[in-house]
C-alpha positions as CSV (number, residue, x, y, z in Angstrom):
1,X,21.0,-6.0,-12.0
2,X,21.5,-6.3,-8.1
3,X,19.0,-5.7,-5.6
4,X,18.0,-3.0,-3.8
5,X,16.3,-2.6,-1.0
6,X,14.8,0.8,0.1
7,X,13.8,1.5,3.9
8,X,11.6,4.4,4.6
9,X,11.8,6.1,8.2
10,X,7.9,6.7,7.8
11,X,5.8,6.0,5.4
12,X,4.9,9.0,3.2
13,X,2.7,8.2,0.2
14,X,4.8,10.6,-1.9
15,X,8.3,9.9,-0.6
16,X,7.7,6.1,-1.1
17,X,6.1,7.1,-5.2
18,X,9.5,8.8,-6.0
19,X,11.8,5.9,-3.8
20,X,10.0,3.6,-6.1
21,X,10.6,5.6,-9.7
22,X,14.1,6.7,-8.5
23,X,15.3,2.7,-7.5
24,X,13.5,1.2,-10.1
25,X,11.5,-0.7,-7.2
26,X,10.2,-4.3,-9.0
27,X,8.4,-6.0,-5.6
28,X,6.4,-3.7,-3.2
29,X,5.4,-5.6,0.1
30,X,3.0,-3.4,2.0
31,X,-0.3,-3.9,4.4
32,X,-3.6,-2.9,3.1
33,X,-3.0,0.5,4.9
34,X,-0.2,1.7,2.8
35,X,-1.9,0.7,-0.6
36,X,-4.9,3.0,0.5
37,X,-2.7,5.8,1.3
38,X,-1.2,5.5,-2.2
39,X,-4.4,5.3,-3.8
40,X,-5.0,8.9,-2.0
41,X,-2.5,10.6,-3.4
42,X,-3.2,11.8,-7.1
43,X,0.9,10.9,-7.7
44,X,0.1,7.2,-7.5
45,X,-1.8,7.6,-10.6
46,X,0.3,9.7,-12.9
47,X,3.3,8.0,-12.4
48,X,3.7,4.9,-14.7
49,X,6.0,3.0,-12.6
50,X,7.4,0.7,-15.7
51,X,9.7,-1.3,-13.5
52,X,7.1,-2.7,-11.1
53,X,6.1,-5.8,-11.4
54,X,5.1,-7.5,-8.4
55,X,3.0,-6.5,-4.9
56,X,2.0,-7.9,-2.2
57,X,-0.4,-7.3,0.7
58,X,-1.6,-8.9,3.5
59,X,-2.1,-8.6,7.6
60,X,-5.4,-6.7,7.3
61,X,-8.3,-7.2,4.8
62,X,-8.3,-4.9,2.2
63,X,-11.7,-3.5,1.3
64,X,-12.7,-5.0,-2.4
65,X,-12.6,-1.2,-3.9
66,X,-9.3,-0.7,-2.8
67,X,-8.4,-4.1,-4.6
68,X,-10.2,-2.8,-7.4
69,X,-9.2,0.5,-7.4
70,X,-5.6,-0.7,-7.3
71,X,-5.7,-2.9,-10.0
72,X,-7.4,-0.5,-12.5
73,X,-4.5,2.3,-11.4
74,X,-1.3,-0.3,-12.2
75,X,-2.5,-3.1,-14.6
76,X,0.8,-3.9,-15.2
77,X,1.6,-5.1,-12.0
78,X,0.6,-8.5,-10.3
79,X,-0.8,-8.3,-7.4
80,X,-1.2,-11.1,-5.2
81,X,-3.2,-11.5,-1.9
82,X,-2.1,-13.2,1.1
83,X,-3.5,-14.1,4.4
84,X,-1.9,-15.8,7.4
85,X,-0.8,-15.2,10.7
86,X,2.7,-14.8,12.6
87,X,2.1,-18.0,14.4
88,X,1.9,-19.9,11.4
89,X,5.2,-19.0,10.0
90,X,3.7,-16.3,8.9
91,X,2.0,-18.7,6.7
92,X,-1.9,-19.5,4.7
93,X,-3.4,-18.8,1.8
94,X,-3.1,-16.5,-1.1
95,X,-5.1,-15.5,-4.6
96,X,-2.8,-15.6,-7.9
97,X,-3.1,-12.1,-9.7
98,X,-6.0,-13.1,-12.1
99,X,-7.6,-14.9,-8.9
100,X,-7.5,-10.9,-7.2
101,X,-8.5,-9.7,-10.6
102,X,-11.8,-11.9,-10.6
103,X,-12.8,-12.2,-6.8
104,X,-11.5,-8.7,-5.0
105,X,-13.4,-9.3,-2.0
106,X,-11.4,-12.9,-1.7
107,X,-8.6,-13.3,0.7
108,X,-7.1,-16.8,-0.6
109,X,-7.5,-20.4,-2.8
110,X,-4.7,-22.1,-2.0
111,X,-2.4,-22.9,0.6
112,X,0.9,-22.0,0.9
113,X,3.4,-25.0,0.0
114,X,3.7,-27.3,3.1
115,X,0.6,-25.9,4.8
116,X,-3.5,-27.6,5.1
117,X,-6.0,-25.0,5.8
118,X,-9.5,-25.6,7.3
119,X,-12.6,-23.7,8.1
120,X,-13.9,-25.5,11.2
121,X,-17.7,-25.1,13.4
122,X,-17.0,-25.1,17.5
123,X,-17.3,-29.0,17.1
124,X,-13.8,-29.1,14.8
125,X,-16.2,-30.6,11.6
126,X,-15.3,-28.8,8.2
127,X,-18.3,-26.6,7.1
128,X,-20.1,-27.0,4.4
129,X,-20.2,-24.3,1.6
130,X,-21.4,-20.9,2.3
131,X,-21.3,-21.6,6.2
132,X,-19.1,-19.7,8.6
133,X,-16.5,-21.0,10.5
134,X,-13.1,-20.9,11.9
135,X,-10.0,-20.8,9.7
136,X,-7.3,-23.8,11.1
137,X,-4.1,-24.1,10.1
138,X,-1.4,-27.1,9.7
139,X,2.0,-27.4,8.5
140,X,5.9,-27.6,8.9
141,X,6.0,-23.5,9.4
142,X,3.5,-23.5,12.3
143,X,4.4,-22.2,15.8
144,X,5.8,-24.8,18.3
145,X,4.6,-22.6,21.9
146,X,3.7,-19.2,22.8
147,X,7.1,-18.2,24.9
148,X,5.9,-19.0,29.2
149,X,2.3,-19.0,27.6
150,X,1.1,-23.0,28.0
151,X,-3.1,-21.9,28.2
152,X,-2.2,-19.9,25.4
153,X,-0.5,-22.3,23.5
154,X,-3.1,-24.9,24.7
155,X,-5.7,-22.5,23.5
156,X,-4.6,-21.7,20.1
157,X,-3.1,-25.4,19.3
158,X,-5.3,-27.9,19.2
159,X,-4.7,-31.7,17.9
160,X,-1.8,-30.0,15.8
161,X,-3.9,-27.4,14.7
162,X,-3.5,-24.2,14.7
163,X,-6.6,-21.9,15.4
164,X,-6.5,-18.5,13.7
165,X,-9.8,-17.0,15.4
166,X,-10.4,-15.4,12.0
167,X,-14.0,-16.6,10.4
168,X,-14.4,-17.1,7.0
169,X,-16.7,-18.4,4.3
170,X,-15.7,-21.0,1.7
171,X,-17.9,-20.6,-1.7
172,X,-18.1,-23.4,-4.0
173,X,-15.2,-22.3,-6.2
174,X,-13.2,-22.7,-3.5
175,X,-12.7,-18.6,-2.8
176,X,-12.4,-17.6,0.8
177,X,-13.7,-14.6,2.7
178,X,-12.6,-13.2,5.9
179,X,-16.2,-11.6,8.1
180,X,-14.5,-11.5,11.3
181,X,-12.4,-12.2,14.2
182,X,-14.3,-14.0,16.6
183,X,-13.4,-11.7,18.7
184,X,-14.9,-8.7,17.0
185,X,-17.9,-9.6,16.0
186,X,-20.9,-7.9,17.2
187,X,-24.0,-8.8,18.7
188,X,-26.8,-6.6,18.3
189,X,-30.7,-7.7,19.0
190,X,-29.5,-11.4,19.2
191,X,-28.2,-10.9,15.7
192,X,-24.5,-11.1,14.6
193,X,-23.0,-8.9,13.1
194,X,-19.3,-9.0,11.3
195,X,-18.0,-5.7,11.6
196,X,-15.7,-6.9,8.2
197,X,-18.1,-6.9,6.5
198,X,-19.5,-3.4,7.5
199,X,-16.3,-1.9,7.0
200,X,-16.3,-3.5,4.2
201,X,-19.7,-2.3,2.7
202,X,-18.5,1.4,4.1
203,X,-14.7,2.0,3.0
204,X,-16.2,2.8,-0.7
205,X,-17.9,6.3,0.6
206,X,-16.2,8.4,-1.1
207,X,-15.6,10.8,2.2
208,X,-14.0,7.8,4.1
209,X,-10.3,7.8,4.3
210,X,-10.3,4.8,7.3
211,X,-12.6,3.3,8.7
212,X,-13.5,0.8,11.7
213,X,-16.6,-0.8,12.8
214,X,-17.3,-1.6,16.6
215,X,-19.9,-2.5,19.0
216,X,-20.3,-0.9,22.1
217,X,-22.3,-2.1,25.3
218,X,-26.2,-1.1,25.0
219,X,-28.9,-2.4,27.6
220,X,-31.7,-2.7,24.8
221,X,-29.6,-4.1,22.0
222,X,-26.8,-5.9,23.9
223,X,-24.2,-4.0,21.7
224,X,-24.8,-1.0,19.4
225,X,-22.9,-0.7,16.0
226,X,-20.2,2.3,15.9
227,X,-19.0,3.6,12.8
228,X,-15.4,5.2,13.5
229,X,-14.2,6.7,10.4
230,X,-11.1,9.2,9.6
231,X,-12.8,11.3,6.6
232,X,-10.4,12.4,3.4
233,X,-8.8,15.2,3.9
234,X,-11.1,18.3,3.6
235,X,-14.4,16.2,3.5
236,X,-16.5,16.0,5.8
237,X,-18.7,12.4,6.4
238,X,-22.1,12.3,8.4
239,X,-23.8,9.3,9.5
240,X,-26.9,9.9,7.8
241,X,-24.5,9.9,4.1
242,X,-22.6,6.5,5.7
243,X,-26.0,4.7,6.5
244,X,-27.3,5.8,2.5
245,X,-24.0,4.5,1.2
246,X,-23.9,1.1,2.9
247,X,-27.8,0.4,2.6
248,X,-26.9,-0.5,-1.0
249,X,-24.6,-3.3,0.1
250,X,-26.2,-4.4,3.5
251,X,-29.2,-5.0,5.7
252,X,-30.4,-1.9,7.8
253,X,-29.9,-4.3,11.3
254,X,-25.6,-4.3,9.9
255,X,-25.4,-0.7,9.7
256,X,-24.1,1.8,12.3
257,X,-26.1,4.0,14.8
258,X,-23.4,6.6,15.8
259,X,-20.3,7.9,14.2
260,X,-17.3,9.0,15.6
261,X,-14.6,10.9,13.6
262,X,-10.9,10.2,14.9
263,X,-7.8,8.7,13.7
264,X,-8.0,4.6,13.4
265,X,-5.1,3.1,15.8
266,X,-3.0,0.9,14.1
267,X,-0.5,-2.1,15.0
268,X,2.8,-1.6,13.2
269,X,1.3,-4.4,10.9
270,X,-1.6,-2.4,10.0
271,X,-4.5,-4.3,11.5
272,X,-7.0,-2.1,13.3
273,X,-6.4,-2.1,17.5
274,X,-10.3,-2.3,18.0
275,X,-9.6,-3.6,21.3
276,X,-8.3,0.4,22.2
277,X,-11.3,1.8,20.2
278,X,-13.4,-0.2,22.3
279,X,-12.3,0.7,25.6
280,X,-12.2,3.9,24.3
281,X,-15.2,4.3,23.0
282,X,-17.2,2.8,26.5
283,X,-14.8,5.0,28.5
């Protein structure tokens, strides 16, 4: 049998269910974004999809119940995780299907052939297990230069290393777990805060269709905790039902103190452009 490959203008839950019945679609590649919409769409779990056998996501973490929720809805199919970044080739680490299976909330084990992976403190030592740090990356796949960007390039590679900005926890099986960028973690009464993990904690309400978590400036606090969520269709989603939902999973401090219901801006990769939100959001 020859291959086919399918290109959708858009992507439309039910338009990509029937391309993949109709071609007989074996491999799906898709960002955590699509998978969620085709977990909304009753379709996704009527149709038995035979020929599947293999998907993939990556570029964004994908809340644990989605992972779950997937799994239960196609147990024939093996999913595998992966997690990288276009500088590296793209390039990082993955979780086997059983590996997704046992540890949803996982975003890799193992490196990619031909790649050494690291989670770094501010000093460049390896952290112990448990302990937040930076994820690093080596290998034959990583980016020479940013293009006319040396203090970019200078910034990112360091001693041959390249530095994701991405923190993550090791555990003593070796599973790691994304809580932040760097970037986008939040300070709040000289607490941090990793808005992952919020979103995280929060994507399982059953009224959320999208969420984002964000701080915003606050003269008491430093930064407050925004909740901006894009509620299923037909649902509505208060704050007072988010903050119920998420005490279950995490400490009052992580929780948000306002909600905002809007569309989530995307990159054409699917990861969440919370630098808009938050320029939109202090505007």
């Amino acid at each position: 049998m020859g291959t086919t490959h399918v290109v959708l203008p858009a992507f439309e839950p039910r338009a990509v269910i029937d391309a993949m019945e109709k071609h007989r679609i074996t491999v799906f590649l898709g960002v955590p974004t699509m998978y969620q919409f085709l977990l909304q769409d009753p379709e996704f779990a009527s149709r038995e999809l035979p020929d599947w056998r293999l998907g993939y996501f990556g570029a964004a973490p994908m809340p644990p119940s989605a992972v779950t929720a997937l799994a239960a809805a196609k147990p024939h199919v093996g999913f595998y995780q992966l997690c990288g970044q276009t500088e590296g080739g793209p390039t990082g680490i993955f979780l086997t299907p059983d590996e997704v299976r046992e540890r949803p909330d996982a975003v890799g084990r193992t490196s990619i052939t031909n790649v050494e992976t690291r989670i770094v403190d501010l000093d460049g030592n390896d952290t112990a297990v448990g302990e937040p740090g930076e994820i690093i990356y080596r290998g034959q796949t990583i980016m020479k230069s940013y293009w006319n960007k040396p203090e970019a390039t200078a910034e990112t590679l360091r001693d041959g290393w390249l530095h994701s900005g991405d923190i993550a926890v090791r555990d003593a099986d070796g599973y790691i777990t994304i809580v932040d960028r760097m970037k986008d973690m939040i300070i709040t009464g000289g607490r941090n805060v990793y808005s992952v993990e919020v979103e995280q904690a929060l994507a399982s309400h059953p009224d959320v269709a999208d969420i984002a978590i964000v701080g915003r400036p606050d003269e008491v606090f430093g930064e407050s905790i925004i909740a901006v969520v894009t509620p299923v269709e037909g649902r509505d989603v208060t704050l007072e039902s988010l903050r119920e939902h998420g005490a279950e999973y995490i400490a009052d401090y992580k929780l948000p103190r306002e909600l905002i219901t809007r569309p989530i801006p995307r990159n054409p990769s699917g990861k969440i452009l919370k630098h808009v939100l938050r320029d939109t959001i202090s505007a």
